[in-house]
C-alpha positions as CSV (number, residue, x, y, z in Angstrom):
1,X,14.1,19.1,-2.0
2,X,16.6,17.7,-5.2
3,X,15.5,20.4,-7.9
4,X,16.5,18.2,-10.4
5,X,14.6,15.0,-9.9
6,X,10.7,14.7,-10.4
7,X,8.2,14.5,-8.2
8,X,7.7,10.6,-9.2
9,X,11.6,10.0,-8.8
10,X,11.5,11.6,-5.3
11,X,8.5,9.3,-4.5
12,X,10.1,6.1,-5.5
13,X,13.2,6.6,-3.6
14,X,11.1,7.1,-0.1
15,X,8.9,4.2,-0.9
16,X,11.6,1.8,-2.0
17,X,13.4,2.3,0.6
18,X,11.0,1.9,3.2
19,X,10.1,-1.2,1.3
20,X,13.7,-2.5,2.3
21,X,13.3,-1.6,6.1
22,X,10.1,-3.4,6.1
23,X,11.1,-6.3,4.6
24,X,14.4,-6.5,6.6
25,X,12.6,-6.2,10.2
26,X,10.6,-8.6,8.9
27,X,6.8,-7.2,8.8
28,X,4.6,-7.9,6.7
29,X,1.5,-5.9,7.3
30,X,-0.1,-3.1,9.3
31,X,0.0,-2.2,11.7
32,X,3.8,-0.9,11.9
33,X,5.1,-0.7,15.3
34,X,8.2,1.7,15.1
35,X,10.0,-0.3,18.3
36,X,10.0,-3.6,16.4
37,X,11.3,-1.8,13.2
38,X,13.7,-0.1,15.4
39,X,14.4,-3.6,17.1
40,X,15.1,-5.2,14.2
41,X,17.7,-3.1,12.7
42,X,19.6,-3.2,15.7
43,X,18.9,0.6,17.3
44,X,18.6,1.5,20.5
45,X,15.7,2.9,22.2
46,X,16.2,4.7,25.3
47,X,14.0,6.8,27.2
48,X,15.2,10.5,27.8
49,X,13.5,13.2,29.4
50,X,15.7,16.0,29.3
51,X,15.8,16.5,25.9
52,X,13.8,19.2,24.1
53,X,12.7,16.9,21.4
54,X,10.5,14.1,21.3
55,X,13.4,12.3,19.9
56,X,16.8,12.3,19.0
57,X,19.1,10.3,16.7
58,X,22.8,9.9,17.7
59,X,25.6,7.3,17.0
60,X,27.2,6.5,20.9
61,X,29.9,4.7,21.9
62,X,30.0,1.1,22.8
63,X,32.6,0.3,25.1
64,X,33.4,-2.8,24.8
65,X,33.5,-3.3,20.8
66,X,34.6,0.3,20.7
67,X,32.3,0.6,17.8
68,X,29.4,3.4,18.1
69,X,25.9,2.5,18.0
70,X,22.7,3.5,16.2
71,X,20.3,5.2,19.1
72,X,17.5,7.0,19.1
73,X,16.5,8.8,22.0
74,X,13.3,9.4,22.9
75,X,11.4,11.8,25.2
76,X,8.4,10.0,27.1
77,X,5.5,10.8,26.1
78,X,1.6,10.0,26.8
79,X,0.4,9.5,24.1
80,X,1.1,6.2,21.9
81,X,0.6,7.7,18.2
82,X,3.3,10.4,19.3
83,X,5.8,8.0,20.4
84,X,5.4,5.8,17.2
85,X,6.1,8.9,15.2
86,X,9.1,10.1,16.9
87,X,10.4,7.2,16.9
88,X,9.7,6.6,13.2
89,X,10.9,9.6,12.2
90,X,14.4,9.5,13.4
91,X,14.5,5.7,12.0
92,X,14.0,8.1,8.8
93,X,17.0,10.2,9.9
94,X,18.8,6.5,10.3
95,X,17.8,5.5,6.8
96,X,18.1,8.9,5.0
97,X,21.6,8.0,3.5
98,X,19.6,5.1,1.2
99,X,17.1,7.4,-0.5
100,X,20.1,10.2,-1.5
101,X,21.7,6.8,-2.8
102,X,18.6,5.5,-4.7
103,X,18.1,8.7,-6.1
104,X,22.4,8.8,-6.9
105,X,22.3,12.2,-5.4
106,X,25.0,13.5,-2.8
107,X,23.3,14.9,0.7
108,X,26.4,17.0,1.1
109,X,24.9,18.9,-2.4
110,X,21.5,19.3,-1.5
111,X,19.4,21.9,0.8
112,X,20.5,22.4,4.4
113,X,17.1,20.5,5.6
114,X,17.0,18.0,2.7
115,X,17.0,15.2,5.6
116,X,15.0,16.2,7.5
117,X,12.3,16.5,4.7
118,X,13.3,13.3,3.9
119,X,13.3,11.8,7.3
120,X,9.5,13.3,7.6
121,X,8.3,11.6,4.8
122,X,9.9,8.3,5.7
123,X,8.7,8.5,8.5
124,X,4.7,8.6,7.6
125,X,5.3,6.4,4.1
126,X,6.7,3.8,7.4
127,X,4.1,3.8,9.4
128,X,1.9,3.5,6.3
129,X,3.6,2.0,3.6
130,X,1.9,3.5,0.2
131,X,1.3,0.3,-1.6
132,X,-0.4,-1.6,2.1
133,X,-2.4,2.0,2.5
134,X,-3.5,3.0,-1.0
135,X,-5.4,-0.5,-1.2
136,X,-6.9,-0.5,1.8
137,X,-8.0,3.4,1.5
138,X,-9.8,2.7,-1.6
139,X,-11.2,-0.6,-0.3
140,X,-12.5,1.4,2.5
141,X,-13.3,4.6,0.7
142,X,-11.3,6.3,2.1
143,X,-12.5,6.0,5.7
144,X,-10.9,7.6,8.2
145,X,-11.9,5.6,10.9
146,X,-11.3,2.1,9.4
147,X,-8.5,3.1,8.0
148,X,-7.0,4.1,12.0
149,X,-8.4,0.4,13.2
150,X,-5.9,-0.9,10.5
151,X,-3.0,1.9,10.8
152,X,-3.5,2.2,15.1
153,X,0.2,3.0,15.4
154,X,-0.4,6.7,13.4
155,X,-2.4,9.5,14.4
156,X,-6.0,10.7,12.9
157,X,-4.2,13.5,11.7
158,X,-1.2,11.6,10.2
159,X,-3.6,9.0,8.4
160,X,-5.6,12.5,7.4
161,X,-2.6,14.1,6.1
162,X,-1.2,10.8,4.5
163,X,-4.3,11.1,2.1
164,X,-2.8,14.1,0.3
165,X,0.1,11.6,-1.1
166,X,-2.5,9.4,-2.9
167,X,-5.1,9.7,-5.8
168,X,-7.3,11.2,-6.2
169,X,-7.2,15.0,-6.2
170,X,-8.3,16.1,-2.0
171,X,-8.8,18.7,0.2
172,X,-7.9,18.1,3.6
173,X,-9.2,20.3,6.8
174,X,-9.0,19.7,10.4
175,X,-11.0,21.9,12.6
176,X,-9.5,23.0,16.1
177,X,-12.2,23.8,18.6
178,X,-14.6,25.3,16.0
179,X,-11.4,27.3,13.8
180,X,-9.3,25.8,10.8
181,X,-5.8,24.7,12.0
182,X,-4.6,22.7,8.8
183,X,-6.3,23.2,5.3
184,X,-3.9,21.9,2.2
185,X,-5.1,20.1,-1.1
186,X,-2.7,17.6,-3.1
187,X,-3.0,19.7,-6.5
188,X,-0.8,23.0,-6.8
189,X,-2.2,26.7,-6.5
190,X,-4.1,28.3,-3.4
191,X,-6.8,26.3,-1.8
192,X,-9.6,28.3,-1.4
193,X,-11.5,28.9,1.6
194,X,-14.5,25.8,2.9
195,X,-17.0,25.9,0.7
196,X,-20.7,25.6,2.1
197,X,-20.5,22.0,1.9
198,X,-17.9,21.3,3.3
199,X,-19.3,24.1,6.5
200,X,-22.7,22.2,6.4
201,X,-20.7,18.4,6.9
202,X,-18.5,19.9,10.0
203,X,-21.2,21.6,11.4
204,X,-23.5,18.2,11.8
205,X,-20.4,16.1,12.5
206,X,-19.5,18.9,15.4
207,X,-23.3,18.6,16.8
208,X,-23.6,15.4,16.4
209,X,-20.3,13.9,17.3
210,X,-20.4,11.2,14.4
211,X,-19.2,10.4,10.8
212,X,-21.3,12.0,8.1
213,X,-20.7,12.5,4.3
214,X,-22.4,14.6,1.9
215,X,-22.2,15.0,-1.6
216,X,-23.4,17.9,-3.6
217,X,-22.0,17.7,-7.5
218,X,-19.1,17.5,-8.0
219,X,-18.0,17.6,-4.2
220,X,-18.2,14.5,-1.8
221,X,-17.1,15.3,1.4
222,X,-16.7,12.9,4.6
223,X,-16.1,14.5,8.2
224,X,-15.0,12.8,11.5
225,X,-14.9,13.5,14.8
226,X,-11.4,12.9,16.8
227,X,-13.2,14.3,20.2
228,X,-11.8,13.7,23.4
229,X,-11.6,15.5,27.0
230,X,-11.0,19.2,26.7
231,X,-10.4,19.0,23.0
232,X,-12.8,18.7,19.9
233,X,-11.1,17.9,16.6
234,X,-13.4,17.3,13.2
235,X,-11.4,16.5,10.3
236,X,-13.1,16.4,6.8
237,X,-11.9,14.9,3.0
238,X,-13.3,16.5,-0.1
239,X,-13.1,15.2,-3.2
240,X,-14.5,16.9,-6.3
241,X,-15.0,15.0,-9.6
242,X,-13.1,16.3,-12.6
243,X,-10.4,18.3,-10.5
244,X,-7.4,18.8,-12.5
């Protein structure tokens, strides 16, 4: 994304800054609601279903100041979790110019889709800010299901995928009607294929339709079951001791 900063630098501007929002719209834990963020800084949510998007960020007019106006709009959609992430993301787009500041790095020099990468991980680092989530992950180990009671305005899959920004070293899959449809670990080089383990906790999680874990040295793996009508989702975290 910026070449020249560090993975830690690029980490600090996203969380500081979403540190800021918070604290400006005034909340103080989870869950985040996107609309009261959104609220609170003074954008406008409207409701627009021609768009192709699920949202859209645009600066419009105001007649009778003659000043434009931050507004976001936003595609209906049924499903809550989706909302709260469109939503949050383009309050990322809205907010993008104060991480290139923290960092003291121009947007005009950087990649083409620098914010939108930013915007992205604003967006999940909002609905679960790192310092609120790495706690309560860790008080929870790491459970996916607690952690959604706490975090109800983000997805399974968001909370699942949120993991990989924390410690310690994980791997990540989430099972599509019986295939792989996302497999990434936090560390760098190829992530190999599931191991047996991990095949042998999504297989009794699939038949059973219930949390399980299993650990067989140095792997601990936990699998969940996000099933619902005309769709089965497992999604499992593996952790292995020692993995540098």
């Amino acid at each position: 994304m910026v070449p020249e900063l560090t993975h830690e630098e690029l980490v600090d501007g996203f969380d500081c800054v979403v540190e800021e929002v918070l604290s400006e719209s005034g909340v103080q834990g989870p869950p985040v609601d996107a609309f009261v963020v959104a609220r609170a800084m003074g954008i406008v949510v409207a409701l627009d279903d021609r768009q192709g998007g699920r949202a859209r960020y645009v600066r419009l007019s105001d007649r009778r100041s003659g000043r434009s106006r931050a507004t976001i709009l936003l595609r209906p959609e049924p499903r809550f979790e989706r909302r709260q992430w469109a939503l949050a993301h383009e309050i990322g787009e809205h907010v993008a110019c104060r991480v290139f500041a923290h960092w003291g790095v121009d947007p005009m020099e950087t990649a083409g889709n620098a914010r939108e990468q930013v915007a992205n991980h604003l967006a999940g680092r909002l609905l679960m800010p790192s310092g609120w989530f790495n706690a309560d992950a860790v008080q929870c180990e790491w459970d996916l299901i607690a952690l959604k009671r706490r975090y109800n305005t983000a997805s399974h899959e968001l909370i699942a995928r949120r993991m990989l920004e924390c410690l310690p070293p994980v791997v990540i899959s989430i099972f599509d009607h019986d295939w792989v449809s996302f497999r990434r670990g936090n560390l760098p080089g190829r992530v190999p294929p599931p191991l047996p383990v991990e095949l042998e906790c999504w297989s009794h999680v699939r038949r059973h339709c219930h949390p399980w874990r299993t650990r067989r040295s140095p792997c601990l793996v936990c699998g969940w079951p996000v099933h619902e009508k005309g769709w089965k989702r497992e999604i499992l975290r593996m952790e292995v001791a020692g993995w540098s």
